[in-house]
C-alpha positions in Angstrom: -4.7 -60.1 60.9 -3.8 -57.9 57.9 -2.1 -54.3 58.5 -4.4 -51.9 58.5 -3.2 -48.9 56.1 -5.3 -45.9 55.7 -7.2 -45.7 52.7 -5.2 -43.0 50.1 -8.5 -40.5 49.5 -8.2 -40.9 54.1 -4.3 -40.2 54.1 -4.8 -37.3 51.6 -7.8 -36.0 53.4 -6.1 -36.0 56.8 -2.9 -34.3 55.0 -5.5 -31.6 54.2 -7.1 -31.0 57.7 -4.0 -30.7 58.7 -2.6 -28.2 56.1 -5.7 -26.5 56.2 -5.4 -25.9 60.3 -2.3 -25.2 60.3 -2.6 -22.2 57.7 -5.5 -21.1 59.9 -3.7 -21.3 63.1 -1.1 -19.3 61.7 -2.9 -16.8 60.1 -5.7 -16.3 63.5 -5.9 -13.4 66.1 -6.8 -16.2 68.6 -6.4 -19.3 68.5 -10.3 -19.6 69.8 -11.2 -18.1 66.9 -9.9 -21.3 65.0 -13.4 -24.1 64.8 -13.4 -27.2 63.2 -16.5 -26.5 61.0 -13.3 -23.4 59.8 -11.1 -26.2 59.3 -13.5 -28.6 57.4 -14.2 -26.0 55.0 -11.1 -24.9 54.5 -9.6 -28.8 53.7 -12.4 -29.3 51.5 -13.9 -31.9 53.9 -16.7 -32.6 55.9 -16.6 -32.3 59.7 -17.6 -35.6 60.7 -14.0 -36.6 58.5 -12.4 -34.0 60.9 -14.3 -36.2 63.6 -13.0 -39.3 62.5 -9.5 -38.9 61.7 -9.0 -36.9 65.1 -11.6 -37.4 67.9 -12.0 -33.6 68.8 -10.3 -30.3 68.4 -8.4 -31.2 71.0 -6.4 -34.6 69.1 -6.7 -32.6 65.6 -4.4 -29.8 67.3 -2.2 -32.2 69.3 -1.7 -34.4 65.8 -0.9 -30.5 64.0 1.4 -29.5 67.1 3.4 -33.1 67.0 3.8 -32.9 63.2 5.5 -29.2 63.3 7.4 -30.5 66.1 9.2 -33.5 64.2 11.9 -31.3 62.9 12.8 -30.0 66.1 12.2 -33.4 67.8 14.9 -34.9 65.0 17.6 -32.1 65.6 17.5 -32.8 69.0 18.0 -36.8 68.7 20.2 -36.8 65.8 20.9 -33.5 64.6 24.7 -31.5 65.4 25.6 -29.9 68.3 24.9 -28.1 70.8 21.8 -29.3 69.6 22.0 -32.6 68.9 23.6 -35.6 70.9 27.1 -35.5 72.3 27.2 -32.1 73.4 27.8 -30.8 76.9 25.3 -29.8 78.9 26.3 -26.4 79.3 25.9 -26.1 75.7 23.2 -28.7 74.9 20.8 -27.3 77.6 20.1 -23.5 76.4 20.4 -24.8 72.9 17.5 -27.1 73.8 15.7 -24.1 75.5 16.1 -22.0 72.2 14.9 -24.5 70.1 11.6 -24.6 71.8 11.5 -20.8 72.4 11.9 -20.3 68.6 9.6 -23.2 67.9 6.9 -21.5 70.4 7.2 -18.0 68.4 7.0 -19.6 65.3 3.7 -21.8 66.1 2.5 -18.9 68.3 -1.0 -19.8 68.6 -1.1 -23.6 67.8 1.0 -23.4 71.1 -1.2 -21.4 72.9 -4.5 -23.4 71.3 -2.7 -27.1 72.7 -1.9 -25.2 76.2 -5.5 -23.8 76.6 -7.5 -27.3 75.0 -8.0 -28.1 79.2 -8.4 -31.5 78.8 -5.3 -31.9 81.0 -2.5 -30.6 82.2 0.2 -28.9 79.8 2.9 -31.1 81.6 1.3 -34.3 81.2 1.9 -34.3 76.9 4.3 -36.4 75.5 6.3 -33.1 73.9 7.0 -32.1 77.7 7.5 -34.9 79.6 10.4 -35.6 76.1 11.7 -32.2 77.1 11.6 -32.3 80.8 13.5 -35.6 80.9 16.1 -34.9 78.6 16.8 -31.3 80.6 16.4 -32.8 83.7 19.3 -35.9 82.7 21.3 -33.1 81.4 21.4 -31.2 84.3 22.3 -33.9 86.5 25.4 -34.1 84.6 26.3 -30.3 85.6 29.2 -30.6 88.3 27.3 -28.7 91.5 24.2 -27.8 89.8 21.0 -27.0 90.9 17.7 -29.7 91.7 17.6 -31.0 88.1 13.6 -31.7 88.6 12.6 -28.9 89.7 15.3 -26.9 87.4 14.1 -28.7 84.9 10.3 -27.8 85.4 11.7 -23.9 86.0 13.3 -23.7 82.9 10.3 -25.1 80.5 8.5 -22.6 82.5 9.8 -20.1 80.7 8.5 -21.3 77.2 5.5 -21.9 78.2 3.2 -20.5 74.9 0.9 -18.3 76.6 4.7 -16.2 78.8 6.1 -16.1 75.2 2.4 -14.7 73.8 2.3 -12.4 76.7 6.0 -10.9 76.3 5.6 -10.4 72.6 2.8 -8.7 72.9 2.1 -6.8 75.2 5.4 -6.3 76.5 6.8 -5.5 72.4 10.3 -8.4 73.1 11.6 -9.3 69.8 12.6 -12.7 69.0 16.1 -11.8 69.3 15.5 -10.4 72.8 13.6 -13.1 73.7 16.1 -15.6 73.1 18.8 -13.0 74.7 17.1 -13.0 78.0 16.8 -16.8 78.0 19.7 -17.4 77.5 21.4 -15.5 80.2 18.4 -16.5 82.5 19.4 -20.3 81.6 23.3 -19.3 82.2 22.8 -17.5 85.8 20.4 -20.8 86.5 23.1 -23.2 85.1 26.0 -21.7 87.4 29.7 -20.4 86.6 31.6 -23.4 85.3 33.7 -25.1 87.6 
């Protein structure tokens, strides 16, 4: 059977939805306030494209949410340290939760818009189950650490999109704060080197 290529006017279209949703995303009060028939317009398509290309609202923002995270998902496979392979965990592991702290701030409410879709749990995607295993096979290389599961799960906890919504809002953090407090969270939680 022959390979079966998207048709170019269906690659550009789809290049557009996402474009498009991204700018609205980035640009709403609430990510609720973000429709398809929004999106449609705004790519210059019709919703049944949005439709076919994605399924729902639900696979359009979960296709939007993996391709923003590629650049952070390549730093973390092949990029330098401490981000990147070959660094020790003391280092990789708060470099890893920054990354996605920073990447949660910057996609604010594309984060929040994939954690509230409801069609299943948060910790069942593919971007956290990535993310729990590498922490969790990190920290089991931390000479007397803590439960590396459950560590693990604690840690991502504190990235979760709508904690990182709620404390630069309503609580006023800056980014810089933010990533201040998570890091020495994720140093107490790590443990004094041996």
């Amino acid at each position: 059977m022959a390979d079966r290529r998207p048709r170019k006017d269906a690659a550009r279209n789809r290049a557009a939805v996402l474009a498009a949703a991204d700018t609205l995303f980035a640009r709403c009060e609430h990510p609720d306030d973000v429709t398809m028939a929004d999106i449609a317009a705004a790519a210059g398509v019709g919703k049944g494209t949005l439709f076919r290309a994605f399924g729902d609202r639900t696979g359009l923002i979960r296709a939007l949410y993996e391709a923003r995270l590629e650049p952070v998902r390549a730093s973390v496979e092949e990029g330098p340290p401490p981000l990147g392979p070959g660094s020790p965990p003391r280092l990789r592991v708060p470099a890893l939760l920054d990354a996605v702290l920073c990447f949660k701030l910057d996609n604010r409410h594309l984060a929040l818009a994939l954690e509230q879709t409801g069609d299943a749990s948060p910790y069942r995607t593919d971007h956290y189950a990535r993310w729990h295993a590498l922490l969790k096979e990190l920290l089991e290389r931390v000479p007397g650490g803590p439960d590396a599961d459950f560590t693990a799960h604690a840690l991502l906890a504190a990235t979760r999109a709508d904690l990182v919504a709620h404390l630069a809002g309503e609580n006023g953090l800056s980014r810089e704060e933010m990533r201040s407090r998570l890091a020495e969270f994720t140093a107490r939680t790590l443990g004094a080197e041996d």
